[in-house]
One Martini backbone bead per residue (centre of mass of N, CA, C, O) as a GRO file, in nm:
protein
  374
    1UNK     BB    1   6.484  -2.420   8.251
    2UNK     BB    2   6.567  -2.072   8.387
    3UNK     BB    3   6.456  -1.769   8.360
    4UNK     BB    4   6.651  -1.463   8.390
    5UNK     BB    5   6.608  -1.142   8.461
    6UNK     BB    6   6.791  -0.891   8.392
    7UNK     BB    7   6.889  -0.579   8.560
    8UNK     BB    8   7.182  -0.445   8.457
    9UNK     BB    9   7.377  -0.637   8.322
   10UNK     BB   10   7.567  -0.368   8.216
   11UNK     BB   11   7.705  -0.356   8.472
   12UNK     BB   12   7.899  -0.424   8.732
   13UNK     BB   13   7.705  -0.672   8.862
   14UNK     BB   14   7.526  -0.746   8.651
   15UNK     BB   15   7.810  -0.887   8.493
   16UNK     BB   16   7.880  -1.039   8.665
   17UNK     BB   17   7.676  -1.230   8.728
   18UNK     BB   18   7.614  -1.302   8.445
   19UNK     BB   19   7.879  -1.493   8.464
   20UNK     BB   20   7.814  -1.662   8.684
   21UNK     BB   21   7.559  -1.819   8.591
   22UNK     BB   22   7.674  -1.929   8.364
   23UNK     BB   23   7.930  -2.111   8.543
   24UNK     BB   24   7.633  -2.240   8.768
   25UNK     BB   25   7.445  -2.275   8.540
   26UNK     BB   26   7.153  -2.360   8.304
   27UNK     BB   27   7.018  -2.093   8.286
   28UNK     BB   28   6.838  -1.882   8.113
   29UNK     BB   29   6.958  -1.482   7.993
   30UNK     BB   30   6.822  -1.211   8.055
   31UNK     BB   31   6.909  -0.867   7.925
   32UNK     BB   32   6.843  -0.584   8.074
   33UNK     BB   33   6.954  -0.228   7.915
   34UNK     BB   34   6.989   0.061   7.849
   35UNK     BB   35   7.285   0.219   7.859
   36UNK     BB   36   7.452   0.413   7.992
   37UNK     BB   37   7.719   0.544   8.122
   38UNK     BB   38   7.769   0.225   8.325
   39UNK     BB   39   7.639   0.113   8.046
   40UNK     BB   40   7.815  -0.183   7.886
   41UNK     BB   41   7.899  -0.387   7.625
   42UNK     BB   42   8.193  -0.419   7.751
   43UNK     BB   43   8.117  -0.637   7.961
   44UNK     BB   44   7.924  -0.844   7.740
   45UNK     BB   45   8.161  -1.031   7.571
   46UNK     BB   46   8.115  -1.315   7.695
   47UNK     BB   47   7.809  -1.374   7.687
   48UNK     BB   48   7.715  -1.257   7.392
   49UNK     BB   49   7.822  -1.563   7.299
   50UNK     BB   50   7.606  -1.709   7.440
   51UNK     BB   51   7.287  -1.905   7.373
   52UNK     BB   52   7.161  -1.814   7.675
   53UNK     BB   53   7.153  -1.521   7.565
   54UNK     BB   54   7.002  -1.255   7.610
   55UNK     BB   55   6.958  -0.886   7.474
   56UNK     BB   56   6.767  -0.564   7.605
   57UNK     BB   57   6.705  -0.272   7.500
   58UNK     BB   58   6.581  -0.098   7.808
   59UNK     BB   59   6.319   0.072   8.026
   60UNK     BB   60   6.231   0.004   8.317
   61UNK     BB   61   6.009   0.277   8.326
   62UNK     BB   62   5.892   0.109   8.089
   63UNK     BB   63   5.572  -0.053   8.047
   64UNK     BB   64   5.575  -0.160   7.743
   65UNK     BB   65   5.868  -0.307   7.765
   66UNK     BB   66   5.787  -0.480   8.028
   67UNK     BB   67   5.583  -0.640   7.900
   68UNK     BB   68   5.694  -0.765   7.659
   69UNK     BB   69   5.953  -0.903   7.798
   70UNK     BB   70   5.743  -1.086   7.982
   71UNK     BB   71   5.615  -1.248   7.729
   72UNK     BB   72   5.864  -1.330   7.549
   73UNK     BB   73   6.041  -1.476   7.798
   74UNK     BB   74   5.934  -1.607   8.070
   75UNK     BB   75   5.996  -1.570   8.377
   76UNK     BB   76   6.118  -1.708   8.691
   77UNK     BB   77   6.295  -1.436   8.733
   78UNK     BB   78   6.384  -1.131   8.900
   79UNK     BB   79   6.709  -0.903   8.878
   80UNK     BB   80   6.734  -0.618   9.041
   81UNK     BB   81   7.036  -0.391   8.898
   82UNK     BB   82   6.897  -0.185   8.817
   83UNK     BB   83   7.068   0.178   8.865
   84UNK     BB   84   7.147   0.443   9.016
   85UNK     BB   85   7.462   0.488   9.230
   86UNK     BB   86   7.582   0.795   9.266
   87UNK     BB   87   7.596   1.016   9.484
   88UNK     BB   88   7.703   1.244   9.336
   89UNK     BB   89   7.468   1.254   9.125
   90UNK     BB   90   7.255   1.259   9.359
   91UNK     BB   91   7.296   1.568   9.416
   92UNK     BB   92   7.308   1.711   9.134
   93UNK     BB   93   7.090   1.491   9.035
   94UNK     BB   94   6.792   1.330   9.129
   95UNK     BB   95   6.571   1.247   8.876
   96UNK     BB   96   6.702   0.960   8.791
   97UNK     BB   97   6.702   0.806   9.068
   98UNK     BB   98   6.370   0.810   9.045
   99UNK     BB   99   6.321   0.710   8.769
  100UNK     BB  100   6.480   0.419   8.811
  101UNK     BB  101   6.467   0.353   9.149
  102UNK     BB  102   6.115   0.391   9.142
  103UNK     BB  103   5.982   0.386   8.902
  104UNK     BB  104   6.112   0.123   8.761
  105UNK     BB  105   6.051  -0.045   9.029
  106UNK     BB  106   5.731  -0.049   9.004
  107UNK     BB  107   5.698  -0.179   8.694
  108UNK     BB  108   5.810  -0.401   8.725
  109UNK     BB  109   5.625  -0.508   8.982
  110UNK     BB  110   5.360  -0.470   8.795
  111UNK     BB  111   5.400  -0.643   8.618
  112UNK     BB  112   5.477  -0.934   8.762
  113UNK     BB  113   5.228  -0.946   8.874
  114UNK     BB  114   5.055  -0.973   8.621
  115UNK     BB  115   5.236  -1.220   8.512
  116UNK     BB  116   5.159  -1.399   8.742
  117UNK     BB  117   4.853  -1.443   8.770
  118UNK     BB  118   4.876  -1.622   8.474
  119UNK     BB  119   5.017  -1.865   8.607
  120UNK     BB  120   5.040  -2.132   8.717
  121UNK     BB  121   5.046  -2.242   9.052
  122UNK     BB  122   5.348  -2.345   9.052
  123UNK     BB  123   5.502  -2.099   8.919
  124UNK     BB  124   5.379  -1.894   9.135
  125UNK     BB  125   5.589  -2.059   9.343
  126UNK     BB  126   5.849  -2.038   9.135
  127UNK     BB  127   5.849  -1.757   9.169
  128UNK     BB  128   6.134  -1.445   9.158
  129UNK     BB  129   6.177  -1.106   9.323
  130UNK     BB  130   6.488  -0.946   9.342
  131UNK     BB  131   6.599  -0.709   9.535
  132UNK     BB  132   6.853  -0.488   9.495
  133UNK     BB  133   7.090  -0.315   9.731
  134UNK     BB  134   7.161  -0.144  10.037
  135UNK     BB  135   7.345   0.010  10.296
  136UNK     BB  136   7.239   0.315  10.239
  137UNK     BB  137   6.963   0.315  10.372
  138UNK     BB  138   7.069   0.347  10.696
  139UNK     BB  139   7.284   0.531  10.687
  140UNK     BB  140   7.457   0.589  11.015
  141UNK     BB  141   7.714   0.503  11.179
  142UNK     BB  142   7.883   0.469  11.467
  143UNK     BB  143   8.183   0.341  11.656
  144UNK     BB  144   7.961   0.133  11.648
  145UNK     BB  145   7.817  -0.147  11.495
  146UNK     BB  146   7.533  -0.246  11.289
  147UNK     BB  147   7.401  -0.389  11.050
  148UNK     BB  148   7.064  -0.499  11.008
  149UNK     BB  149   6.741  -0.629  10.918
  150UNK     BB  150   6.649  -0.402  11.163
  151UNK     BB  151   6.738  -0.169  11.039
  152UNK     BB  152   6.628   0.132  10.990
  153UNK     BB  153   6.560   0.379  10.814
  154UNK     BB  154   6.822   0.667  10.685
  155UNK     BB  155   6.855   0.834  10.423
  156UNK     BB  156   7.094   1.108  10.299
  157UNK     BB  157   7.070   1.044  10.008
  158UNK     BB  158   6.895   1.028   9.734
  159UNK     BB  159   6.994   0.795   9.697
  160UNK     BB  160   6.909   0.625   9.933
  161UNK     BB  161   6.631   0.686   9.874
  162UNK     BB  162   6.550   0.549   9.657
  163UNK     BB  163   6.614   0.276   9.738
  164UNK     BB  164   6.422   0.269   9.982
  165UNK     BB  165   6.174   0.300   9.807
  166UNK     BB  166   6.204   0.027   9.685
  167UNK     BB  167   6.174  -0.141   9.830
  168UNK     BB  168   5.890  -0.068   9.998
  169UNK     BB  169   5.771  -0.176   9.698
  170UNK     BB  170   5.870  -0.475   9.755
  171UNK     BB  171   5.745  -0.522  10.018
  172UNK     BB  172   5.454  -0.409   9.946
  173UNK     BB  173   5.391  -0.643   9.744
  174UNK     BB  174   5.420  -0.889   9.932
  175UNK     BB  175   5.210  -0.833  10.145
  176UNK     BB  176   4.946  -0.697   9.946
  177UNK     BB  177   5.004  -0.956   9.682
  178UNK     BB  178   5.230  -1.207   9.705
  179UNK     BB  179   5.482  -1.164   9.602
  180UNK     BB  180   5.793  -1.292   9.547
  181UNK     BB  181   6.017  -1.171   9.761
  182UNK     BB  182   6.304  -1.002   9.786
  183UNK     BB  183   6.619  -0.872  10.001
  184UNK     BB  184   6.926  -0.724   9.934
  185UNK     BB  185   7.200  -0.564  10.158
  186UNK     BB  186   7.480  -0.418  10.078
  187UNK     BB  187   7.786  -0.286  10.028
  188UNK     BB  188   8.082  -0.239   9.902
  189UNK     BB  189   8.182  -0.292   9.575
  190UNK     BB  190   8.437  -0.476   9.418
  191UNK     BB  191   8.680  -0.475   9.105
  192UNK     BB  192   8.531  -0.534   8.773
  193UNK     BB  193   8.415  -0.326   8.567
  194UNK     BB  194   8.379  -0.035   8.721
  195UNK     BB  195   8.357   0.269   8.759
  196UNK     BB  196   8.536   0.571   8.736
  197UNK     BB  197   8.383   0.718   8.981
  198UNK     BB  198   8.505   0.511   9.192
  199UNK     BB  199   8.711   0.488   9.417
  200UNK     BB  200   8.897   0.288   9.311
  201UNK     BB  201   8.938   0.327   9.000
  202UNK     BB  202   9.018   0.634   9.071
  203UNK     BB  203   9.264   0.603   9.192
  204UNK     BB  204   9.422   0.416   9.022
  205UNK     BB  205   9.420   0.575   8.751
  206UNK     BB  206   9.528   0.844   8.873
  207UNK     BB  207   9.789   0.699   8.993
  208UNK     BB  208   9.936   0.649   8.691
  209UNK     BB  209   9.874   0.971   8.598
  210UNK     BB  210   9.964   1.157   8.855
  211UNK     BB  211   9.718   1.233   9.019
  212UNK     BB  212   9.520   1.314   9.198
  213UNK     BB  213   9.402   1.186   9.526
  214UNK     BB  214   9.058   1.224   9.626
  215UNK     BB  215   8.976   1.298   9.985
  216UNK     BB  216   8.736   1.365  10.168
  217UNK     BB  217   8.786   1.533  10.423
  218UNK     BB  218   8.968   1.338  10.639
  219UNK     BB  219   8.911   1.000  10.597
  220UNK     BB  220   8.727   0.881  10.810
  221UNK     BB  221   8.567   0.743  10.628
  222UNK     BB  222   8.354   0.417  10.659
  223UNK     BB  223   8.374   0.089  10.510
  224UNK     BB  224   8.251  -0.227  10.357
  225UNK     BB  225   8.409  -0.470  10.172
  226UNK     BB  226   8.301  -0.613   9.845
  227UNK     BB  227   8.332  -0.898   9.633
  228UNK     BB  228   8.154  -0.934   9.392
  229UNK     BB  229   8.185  -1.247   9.365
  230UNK     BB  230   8.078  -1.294   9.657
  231UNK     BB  231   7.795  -1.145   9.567
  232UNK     BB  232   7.694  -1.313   9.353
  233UNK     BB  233   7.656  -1.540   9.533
  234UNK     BB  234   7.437  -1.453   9.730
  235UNK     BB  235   7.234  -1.373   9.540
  236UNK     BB  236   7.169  -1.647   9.441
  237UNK     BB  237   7.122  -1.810   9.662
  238UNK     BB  238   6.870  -1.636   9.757
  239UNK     BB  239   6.718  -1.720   9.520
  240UNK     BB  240   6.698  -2.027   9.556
  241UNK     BB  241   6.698  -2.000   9.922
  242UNK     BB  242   6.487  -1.767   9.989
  243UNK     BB  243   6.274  -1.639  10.168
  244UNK     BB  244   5.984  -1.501  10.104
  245UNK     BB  245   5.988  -1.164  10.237
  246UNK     BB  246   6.327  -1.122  10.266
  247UNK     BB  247   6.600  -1.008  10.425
  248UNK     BB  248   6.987  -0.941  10.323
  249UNK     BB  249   7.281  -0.921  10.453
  250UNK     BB  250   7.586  -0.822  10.214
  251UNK     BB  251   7.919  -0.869  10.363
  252UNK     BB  252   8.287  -0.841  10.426
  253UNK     BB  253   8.455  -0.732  10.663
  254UNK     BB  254   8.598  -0.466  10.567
  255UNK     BB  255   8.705  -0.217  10.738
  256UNK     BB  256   8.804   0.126  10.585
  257UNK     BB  257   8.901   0.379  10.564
  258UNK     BB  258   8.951   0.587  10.298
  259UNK     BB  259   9.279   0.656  10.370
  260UNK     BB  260   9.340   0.315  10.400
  261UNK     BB  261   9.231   0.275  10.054
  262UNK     BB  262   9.473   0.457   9.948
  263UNK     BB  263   9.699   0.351  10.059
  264UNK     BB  264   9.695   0.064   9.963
  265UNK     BB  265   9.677   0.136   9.653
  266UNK     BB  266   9.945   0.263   9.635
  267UNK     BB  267  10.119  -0.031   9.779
  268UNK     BB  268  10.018  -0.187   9.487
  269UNK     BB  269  10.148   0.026   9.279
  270UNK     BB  270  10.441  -0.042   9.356
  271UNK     BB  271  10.418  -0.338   9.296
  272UNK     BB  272  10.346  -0.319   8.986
  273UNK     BB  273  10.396   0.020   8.928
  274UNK     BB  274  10.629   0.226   8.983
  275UNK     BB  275  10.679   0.542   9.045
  276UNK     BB  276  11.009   0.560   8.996
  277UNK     BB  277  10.886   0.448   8.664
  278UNK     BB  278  10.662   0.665   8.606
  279UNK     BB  279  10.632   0.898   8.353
  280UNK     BB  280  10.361   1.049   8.509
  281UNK     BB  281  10.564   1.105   8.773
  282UNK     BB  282  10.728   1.358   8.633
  283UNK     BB  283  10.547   1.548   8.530
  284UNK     BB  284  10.371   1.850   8.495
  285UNK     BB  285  10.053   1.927   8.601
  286UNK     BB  286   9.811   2.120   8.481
  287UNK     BB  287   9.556   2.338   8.679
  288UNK     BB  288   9.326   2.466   8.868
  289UNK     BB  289   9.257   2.192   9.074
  290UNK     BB  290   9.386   1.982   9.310
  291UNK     BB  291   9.131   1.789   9.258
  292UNK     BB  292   9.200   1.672   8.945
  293UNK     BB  293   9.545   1.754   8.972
  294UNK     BB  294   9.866   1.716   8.988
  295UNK     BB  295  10.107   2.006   9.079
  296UNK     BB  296  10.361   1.792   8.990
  297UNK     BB  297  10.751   1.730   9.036
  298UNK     BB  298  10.867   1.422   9.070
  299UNK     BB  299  10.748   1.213   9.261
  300UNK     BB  300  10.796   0.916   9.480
  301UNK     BB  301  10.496   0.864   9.510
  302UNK     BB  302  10.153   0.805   9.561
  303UNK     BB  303  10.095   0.932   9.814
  304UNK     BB  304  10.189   1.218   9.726
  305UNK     BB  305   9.868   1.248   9.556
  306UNK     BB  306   9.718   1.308   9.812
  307UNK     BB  307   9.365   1.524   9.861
  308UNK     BB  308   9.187   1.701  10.048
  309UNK     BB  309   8.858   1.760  10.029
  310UNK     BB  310   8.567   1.864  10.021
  311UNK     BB  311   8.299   1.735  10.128
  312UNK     BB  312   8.026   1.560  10.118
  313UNK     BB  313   7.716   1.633  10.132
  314UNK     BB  314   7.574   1.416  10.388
  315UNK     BB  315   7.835   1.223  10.497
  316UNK     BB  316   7.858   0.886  10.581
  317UNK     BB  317   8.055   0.785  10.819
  318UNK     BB  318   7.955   0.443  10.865
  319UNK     BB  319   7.981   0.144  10.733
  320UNK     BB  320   7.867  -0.218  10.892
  321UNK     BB  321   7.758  -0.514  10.826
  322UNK     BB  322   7.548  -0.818  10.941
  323UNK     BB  323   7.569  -1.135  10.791
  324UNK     BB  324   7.452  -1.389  10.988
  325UNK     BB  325   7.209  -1.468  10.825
  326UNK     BB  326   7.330  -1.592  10.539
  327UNK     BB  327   7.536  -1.775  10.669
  328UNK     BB  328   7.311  -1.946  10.813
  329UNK     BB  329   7.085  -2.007  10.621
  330UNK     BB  330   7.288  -2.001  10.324
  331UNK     BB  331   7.591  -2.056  10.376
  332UNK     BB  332   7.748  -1.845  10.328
  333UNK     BB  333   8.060  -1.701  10.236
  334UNK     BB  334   8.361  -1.555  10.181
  335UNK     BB  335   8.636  -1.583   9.916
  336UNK     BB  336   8.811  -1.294   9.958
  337UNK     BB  337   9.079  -1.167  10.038
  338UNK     BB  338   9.107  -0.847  10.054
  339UNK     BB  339   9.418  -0.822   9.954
  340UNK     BB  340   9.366  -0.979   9.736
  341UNK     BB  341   9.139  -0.868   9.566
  342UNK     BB  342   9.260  -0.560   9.516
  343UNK     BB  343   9.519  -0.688   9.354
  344UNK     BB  344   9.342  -0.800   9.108
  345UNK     BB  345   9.227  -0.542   9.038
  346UNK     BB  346   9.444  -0.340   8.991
  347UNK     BB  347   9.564  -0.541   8.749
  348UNK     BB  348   9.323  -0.511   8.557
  349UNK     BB  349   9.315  -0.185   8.530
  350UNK     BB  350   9.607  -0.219   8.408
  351UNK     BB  351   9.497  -0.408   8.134
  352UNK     BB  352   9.217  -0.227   8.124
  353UNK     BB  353   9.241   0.063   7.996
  354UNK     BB  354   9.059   0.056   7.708
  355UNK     BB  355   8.821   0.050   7.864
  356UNK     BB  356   8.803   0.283   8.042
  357UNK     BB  357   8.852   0.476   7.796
  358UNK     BB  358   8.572   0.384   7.677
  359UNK     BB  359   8.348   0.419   7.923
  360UNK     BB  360   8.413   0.734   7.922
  361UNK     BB  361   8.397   0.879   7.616
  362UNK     BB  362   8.438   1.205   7.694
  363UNK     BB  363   8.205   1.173   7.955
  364UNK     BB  364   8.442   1.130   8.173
  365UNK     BB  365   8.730   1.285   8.377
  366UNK     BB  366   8.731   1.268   8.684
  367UNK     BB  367   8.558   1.475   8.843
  368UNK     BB  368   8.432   1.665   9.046
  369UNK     BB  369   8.133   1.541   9.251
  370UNK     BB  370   7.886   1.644   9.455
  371UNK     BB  371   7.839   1.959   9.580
  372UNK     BB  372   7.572   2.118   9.563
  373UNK     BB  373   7.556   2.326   9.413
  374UNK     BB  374   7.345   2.638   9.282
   0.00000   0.00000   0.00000
């Protein structure tokens, strides 16, 4: 049985793991999360029923309890997937990013070293180390083109520029050290259980409760949609049977501007909860800037709720994937249908108020973040 080390297992991408591994494997799992605001047990509440399943409250960036918790737990694995996420919020404190997603990912990795150096010849050549990162870290693209696993980095954003750093130290372990190192950069991905704070669940959320949903400049930016369980499978994939010192490209092909998954997201809310029938949708509510809510008198629509709000500082024009090499490699491929997708989440987070409610805790109101203001 092999021992999975999980950070920020607590997370959007790293509880949807955590469910798909214990689905899938036979593995025993570690399950290391600070727990901070996007970091919640109420995500890991069936897999903590699990005897497979340790969790560990701790910080990556705390060099004693990451060296603690790989003498006591013994992994064959470890999955980066600690990280702060949000752009918005990395322009506004870029610290904590830099604090957990350099400086984090430094001690696993040094850690991870040190601990693999004392293993037996056999142990030390099947532990693997995979650094979860993202298609931010390339850039922008222009009206065409594609990232590929060679396309240099150009980070525009704090998170981006974290990310990009965590990479190179995973990059230069690999090289410097022989760790075996993976990297996987993903697209966008959605889903269950992703914090309000990312466009999917806040436009959800918003435009059933009547609110304004804010689109950043003119909606022309272009995203590639990837199902969490799909990044999911990839990651096992890469896990089990990727080249160490390689990166993969992991994305769903589904390219979007902003203002077409508003879209979207307005004409599946139409159809599982008619704005016609939604006693929110009839109040009028008060606020002082209509990018935080609608001062609207019975709309008759959600897409009636859209509001274009000032850019984000630094704004990436445009991300899309190539993937065509864990495909080729490690037969990979995508298995959900982006509009069947989309409305399955929808309906989640419409059965899971209580879940959002619980998650954001009187300390995220859906506000608009990450103005740059100084």
């Amino acid at each position: 049985m092999a021992t999975l080390l999980i950070t920020g297992g607590a997370g959007f991408i790293g509880s949807n793991f955590v469910q798909h591994a214990l689905d899938h494997t036979v593995d025993r799992l570690v399950i290391v999360d600070k727990l901070t605001y996007a970091g919640s047990l109420l995500n890991l509440d069936r897999p903590l029923k699990d005897p497979r399943v340790t969790f560990v409250r701790a910080d990556i960036a705390d060099p004693v309890a990451m060296t603690r918790v790989f003498a006591e737990e013994q992994p064959t694995a470890v999955l980066n997937l600690a990280a702060e996420t949000h752009v918005d919020r990395s322009i506004d404190s870029p610290s904590p990013f830099v604090e957990t997603n350099i400086v984090g990912t430094s001690v696993l990795l040094e850690t991870a070293r040190q601990f693999v150096s004392g293993l037996k010849a056999a142990d030390r050549e099947a532990f693997r180390f995979l650094q979860v990162s993202t298609d931010e870290v390339y850039g922008t693209l222009g009206p065409s083109g594609l990232f590929s696993e060679e396309t240099p980095y150009a980070p525009s954003s704090p998170y981006a520029a974290s990310k990009a750093s965590a990479d190179h130290l995973a990059r230069a372990y690999f090289h410097t050290y022989g760790l075996p190192v993976l990297i996987t950069n993903c697209s966008n991905n959605y889903g269950p259980h992703q914090f309000p704070e990312k466009l999917i669940p806040l436009t959800i959320l918003n435009a059933i409760e009547g609110r304004a949903l804010p689109i950043y400049g003119d909606g022309g930016n272009v995203r590639d949609w990837l199902h969490v369980d799909d990044h999911c499978v990839g990651l096992l994939l890469v896990l089990r049977r990727g080249r160490a010192g390689e990166k993969y490209n992991v994305g769903g092909g589904n390219e979007r501007t902003n203002l077409e998954m508003v879209d979207r997201i307005c004409d599946v809310l139409e159809t599982l909860r008619p704005a016609a029938s939604n006693p929110a949708m009839k109040r009028m509510s008060r606020m002082s800037s209509m990018s935080d809510m609608a001062s609207l008198s019975g709309v008759s629509s959600y897409r009636a709720l859209k509001t274009l709000v000032p850019d984000r500082p630094g704004h990436d024009r445009r991300y899309a994937i190539d993937a065509a090499k864990i495909r080729r490699e490690l037969g990979w491929e995508p298995r959900h249908a982006f509009e069947d997708g989309l409305s399955a989440t929808a309906r989640w987070y419409l059965e899971h108020r209580a879940w959002c409610e619980q998650v954001q805790g009187g300390r995220y109101d859906r506000q608009r973040l990450g103005l740059g203001e100084r």
